[in-house]
C-alpha positions as CSV (number, residue, x, y, z in Angstrom):
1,X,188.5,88.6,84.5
2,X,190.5,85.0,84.3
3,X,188.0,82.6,83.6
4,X,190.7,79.7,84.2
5,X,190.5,79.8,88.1
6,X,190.4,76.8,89.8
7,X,188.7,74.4,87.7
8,X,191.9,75.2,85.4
9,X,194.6,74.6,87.7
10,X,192.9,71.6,88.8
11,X,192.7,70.2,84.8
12,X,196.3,71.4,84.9
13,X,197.4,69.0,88.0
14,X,195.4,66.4,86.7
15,X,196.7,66.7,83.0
16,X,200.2,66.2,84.7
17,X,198.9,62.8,87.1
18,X,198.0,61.3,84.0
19,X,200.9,61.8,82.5
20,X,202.7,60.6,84.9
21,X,200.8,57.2,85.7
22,X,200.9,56.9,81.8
23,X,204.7,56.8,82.0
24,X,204.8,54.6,85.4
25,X,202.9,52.6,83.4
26,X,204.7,52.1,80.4
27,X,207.7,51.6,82.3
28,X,206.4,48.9,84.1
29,X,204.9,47.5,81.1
30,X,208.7,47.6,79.1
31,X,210.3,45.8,82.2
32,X,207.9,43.1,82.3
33,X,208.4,42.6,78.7
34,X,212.2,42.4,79.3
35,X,212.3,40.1,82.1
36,X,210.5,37.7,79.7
37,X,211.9,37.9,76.7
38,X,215.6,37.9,78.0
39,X,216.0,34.1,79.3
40,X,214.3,33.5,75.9
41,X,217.0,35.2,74.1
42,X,219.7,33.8,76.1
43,X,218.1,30.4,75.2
44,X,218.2,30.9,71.0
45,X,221.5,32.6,71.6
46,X,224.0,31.1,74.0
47,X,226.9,32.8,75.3
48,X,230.4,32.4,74.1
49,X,232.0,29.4,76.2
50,X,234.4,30.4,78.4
51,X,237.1,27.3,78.0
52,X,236.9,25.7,74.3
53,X,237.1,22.4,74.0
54,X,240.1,21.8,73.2
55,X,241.6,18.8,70.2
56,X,245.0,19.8,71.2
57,X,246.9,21.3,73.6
58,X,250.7,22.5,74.3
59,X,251.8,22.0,78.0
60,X,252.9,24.6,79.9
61,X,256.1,22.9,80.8
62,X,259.2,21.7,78.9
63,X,260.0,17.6,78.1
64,X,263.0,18.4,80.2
65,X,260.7,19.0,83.5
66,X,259.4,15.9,83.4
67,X,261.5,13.7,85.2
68,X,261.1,9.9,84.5
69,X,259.2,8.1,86.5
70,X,257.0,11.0,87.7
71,X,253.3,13.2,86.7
72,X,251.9,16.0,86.6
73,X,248.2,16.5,86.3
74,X,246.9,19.4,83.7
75,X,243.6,20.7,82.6
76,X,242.7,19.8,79.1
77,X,239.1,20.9,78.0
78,X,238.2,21.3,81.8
79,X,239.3,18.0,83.0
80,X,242.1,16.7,84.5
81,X,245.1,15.0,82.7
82,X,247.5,12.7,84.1
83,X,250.9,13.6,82.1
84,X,253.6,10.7,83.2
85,X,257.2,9.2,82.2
86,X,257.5,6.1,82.7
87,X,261.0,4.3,84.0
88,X,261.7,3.6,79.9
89,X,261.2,7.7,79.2
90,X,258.5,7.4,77.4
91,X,255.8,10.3,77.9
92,X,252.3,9.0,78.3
93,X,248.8,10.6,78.8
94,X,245.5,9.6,80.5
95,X,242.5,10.7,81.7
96,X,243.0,11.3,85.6
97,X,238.8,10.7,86.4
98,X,238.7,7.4,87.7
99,X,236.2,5.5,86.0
100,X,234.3,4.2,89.0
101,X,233.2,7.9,91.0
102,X,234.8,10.4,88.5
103,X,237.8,10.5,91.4
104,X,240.7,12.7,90.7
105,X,243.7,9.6,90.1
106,X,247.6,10.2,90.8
107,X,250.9,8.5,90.0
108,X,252.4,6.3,92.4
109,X,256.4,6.6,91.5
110,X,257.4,3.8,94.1
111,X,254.7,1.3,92.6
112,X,254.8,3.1,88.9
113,X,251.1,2.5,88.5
114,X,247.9,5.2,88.8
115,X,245.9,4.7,91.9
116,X,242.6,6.3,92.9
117,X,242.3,7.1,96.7
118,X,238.7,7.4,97.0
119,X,238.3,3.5,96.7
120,X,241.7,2.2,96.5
121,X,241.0,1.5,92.5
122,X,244.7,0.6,90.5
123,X,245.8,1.1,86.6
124,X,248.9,0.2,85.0
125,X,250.6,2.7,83.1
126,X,248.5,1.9,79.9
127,X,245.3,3.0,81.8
128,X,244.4,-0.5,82.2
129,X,242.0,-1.0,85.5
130,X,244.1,-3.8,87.7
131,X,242.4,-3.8,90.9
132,X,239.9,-2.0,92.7
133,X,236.3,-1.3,91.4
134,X,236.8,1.1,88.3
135,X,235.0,-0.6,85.2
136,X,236.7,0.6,82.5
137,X,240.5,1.7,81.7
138,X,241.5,5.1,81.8
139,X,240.9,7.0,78.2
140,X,244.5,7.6,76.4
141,X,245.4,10.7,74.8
142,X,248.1,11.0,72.1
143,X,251.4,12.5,73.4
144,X,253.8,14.8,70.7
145,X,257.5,15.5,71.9
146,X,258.6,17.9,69.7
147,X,261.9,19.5,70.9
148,X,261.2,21.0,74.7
149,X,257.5,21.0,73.8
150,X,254.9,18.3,74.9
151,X,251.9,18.6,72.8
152,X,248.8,16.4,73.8
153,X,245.4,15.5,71.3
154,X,242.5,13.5,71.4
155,X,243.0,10.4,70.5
């Protein structure tokens, strides 16, 4: 006769719970593991940024667009960049964060100064704070015509 019966079966089922709870367990185990090590590896090993920042840049529009005595604001190295001709035709470039709440300035053609509406701050067209409470002037960039191309860089 079968001597297994059972007591066999039975070693059978439990032979297959272990198993199992040995995997359950392992799993768990590798997750935990995972979920500490990976903000630790992000940490030594920092994504690739998503804007570079930037020495130079060519604008997307041509000299010919810019009409004198009127801006345009563009995004160099994530920040805004008051892009201007003055009445002369000159091109000129300057940070457009105000200097007193970080305040997005514009060009005011009629007045041909910059202005900052969140606390009535005013810059000539040099960047130089007139009136208002900014502390400091606006930072200048260097301005490139080259042809139809405008091409701005740190200064």
């Amino acid at each position: 006769m079968d001597d297994a019966g059972p007591s066999a079966a039975a070693g059978g089922i439990e032979e297959s719970r272990r198993r199992w709870l040995s995997a359950l367990l392992a799993t768990s185990l590798g997750a935990t593991l995972v979920s500490f090590l990976y903000p630790v590896l992000r940490y030594l090993i920092p994504p690739v940024a998503t804007e570079p920042s930037l020495s130079e840049l060519e604008l997307p529009f041509k000299a010919s667009e810019l009409l004198a005595n009127s801006a345009r604001i563009v995004p160099f190295g994530g920040k805004p960049v008051l892009v201007f001709r003055t009445l002369a035709g000159e091109v000129k470039a300057l940070t457009a964060t105000c200097t007193h709440l970080a305040c997005t300035v514009q060009y005011r053609p009629e007045r041909s100064d910059i202005w900052c509406a969140c606390h009535n701050g005013t810059y000539n067209p040099q960047g130089v704070n007139v009136s208002g409470p900014p502390p400091r002037p606006l930072t200048p960039l260097n301005v490139y015509v080259r042809g139809e191309k405008i091409v701005l860089r740190r200064a």
